[in-house]
N, C-alpha and C positions, 0 to 999 in steps of 0.2 A: 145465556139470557136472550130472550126474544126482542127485537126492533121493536119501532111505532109501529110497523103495520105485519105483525105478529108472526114473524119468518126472524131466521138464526141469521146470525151474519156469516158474510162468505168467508169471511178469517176463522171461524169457528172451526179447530179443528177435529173436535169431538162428534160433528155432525154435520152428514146431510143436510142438502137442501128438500123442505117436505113433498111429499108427494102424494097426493088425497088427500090432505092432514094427518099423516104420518111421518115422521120422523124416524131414521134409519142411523146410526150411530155410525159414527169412520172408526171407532178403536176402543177396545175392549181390552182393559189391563187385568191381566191375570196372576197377580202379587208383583213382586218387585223386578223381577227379570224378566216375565215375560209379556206378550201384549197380542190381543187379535183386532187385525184391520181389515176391514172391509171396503173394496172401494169398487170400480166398475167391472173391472176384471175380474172379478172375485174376491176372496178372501184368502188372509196369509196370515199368518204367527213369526214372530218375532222372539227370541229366546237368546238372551246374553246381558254382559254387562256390557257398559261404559269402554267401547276400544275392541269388545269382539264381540260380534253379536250374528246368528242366523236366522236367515227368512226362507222360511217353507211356504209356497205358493202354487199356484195354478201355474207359473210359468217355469218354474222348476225350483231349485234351494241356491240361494246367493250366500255366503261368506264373507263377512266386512271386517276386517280389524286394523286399529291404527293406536296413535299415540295419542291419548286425551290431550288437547290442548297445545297440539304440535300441528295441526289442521294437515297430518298426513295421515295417508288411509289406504289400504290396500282391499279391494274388492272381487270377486270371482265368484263364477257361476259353478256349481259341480255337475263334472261330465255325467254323462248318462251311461256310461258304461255299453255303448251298445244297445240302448233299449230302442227298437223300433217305434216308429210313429204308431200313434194308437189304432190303425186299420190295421195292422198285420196282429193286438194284442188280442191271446184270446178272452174269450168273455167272463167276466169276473176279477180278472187278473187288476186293473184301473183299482177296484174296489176294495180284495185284499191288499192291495199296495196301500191304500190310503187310510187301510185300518190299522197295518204296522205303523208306518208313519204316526197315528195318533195315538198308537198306543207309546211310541217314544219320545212322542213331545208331554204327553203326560205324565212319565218317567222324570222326565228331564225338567219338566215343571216342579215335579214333586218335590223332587230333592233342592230346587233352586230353593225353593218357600219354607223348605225345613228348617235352612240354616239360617235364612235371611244374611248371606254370607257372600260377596264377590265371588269367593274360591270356590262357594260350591256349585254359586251360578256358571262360571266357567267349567269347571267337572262338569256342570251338564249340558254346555253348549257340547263339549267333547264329546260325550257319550250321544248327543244329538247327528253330529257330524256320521259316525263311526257306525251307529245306528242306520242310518238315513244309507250311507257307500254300502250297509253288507246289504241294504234291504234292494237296492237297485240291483245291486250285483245277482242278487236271489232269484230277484223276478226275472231277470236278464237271462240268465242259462237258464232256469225254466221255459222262457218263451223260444230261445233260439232253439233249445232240445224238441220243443214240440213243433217248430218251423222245418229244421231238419227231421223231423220223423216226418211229416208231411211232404217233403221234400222227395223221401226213399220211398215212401210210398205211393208217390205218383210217377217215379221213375219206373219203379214194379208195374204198377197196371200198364206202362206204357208200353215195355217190356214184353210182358204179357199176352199186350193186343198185338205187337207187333210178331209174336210168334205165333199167335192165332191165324192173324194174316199172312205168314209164309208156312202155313199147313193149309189153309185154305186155298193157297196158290199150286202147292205143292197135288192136294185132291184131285184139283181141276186139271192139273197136266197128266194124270196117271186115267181121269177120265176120259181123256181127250187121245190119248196115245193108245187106250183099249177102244177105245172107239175106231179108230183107224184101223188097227190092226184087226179086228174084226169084220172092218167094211171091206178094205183095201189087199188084207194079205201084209203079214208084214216087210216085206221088199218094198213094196209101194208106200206103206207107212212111214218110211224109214227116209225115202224122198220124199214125201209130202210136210214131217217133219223139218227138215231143213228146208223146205220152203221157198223152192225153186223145181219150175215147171221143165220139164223133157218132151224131144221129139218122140211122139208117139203118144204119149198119155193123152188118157180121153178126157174130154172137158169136163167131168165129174169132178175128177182130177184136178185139174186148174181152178176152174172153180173155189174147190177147195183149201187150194195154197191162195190162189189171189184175192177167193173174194169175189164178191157179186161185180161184173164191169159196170161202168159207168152207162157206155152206150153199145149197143150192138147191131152189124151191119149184115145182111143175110141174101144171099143169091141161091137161088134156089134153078140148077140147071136140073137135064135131064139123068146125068148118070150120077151126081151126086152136087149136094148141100155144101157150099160154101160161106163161112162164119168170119168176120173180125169184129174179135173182144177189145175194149175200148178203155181204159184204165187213166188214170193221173190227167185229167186236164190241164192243158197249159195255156189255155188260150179257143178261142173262135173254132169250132171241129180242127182242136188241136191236142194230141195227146202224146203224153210221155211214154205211151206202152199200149201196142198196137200185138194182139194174139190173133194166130190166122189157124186155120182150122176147115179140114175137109170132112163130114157128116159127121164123126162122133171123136176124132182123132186129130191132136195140136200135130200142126206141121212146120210151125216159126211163129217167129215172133219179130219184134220192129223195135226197141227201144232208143229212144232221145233223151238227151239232157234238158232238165226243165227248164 
């Protein structure tokens, strides 16, 4: 019944407070066992008698049974079996879940309202229960099976790239080692490969192991060309690796600790 100033009272448990002048209902009884509430969270159904009753909800399915009139009660959530948070669920999966679900609360309704019976409302709390563990469990190895396939196949393409990339490394060294041995002769290729300079080798040569110098110093007399190649700075015209060189030919070298 509505107040003097045309609003439900707040004890009403059957309804909402209105909203645009509409009226929203908190509980929907569906025969004698069962009942749908609506409240901010959403909506949940109710399915038992008197001492064991379950609630199917947006927050998951709770369990209540106790002793009428002994004000003892025991209550429980039921586990999820594993079921991942709804980011990892694939798409659809929320939606047939929630179709089994009502197709077993309708089951379980059905048969509550046939008998108009405790026993059979209980029979179908049970089959409610029973229903509800294989359907989680269902979805549950479904969606792990499809996490793990997704799982093997992203080990594969990694797999995959990764032997991509040690054939592409593998390319380049057999480029690089024809390359040599065609410039150099393979004797010289063969030092220039391990990558360590000799008396005598011409600064092509070096070069080519070391690398462009950093700085280079040049005297130029009359019977020949005097070169130091400049390598690792360590500081102020300070270098770790000092190559000395007469016109075209390394004659020593100077190395420091950095």
């Amino acid at each position: 019944m509505l107040n003097s100033d045309g609003l439900l009272p707040r004890d009403h448990r059957n309804y909402s407070q209105p909203i645009m002048g509409l009226l929203f209902r908190r509980g929907i009884r569906l025969g004698k066992f069962a009942r749908i509430n609506v409240g901010k969270k959403g909506a949940s159904l109710s399915v038992g008698v008197r001492g064991a009753k379950v609630n199917v909800g947006a927050q998951g399915t709770r369990v209540t049974m106790g002793l009428p009139g002994s004000g003892v009660a025991y209550s429980t959530r039921l586990a999820s079996h594993g079921v991942r948070p709804s980011s990892t669920v694939a798409p659809g999966g929320g939606c047939l879940r929630a179709m089994g679900v009502l197709v077993l609360l309708v089951i379980a309704g059905a048969v509550g309202l046939a008998d108009k019976s405790p026993m059979a409302a209980l029979f179908a709390t049970l089959i409610l229960i029973v229903g509800w563990v294989s359907i989680s469990r269902w979805f549950a190895n479904r969606e792990t099976a499809k996490l793990v396939a997704t799982a093997e196949a992203a080990a594969i393409e990694e797999q995959r790239q990764l032997a991509a990339a040690q054939a592409e490394q593998e390319r380049q060294r057999n480029e690089r080692w024809t390359y040599l041995c065609h410039r150099y002769g393979e004797e010289n290729a063969h030092k220039v490969w391990n990558g360590q300079i000799w008396l005598g080798c011409t600064v092509d040569l070096m070069i080519e192991i070391l690398g462009q110098p950093f700085a280079v110093d040049q005297k130029v007399l009359k019977t020949k060309t005097s070169r130091t190649f400049k390598y690792r700075p360590i500081g102020a015209s300070r270098y770790a690796l000092r190559v000395y060189a007469e016109d075209d030919e390394v004659t020593g070298w100077e190395e420091k600790g950095d």
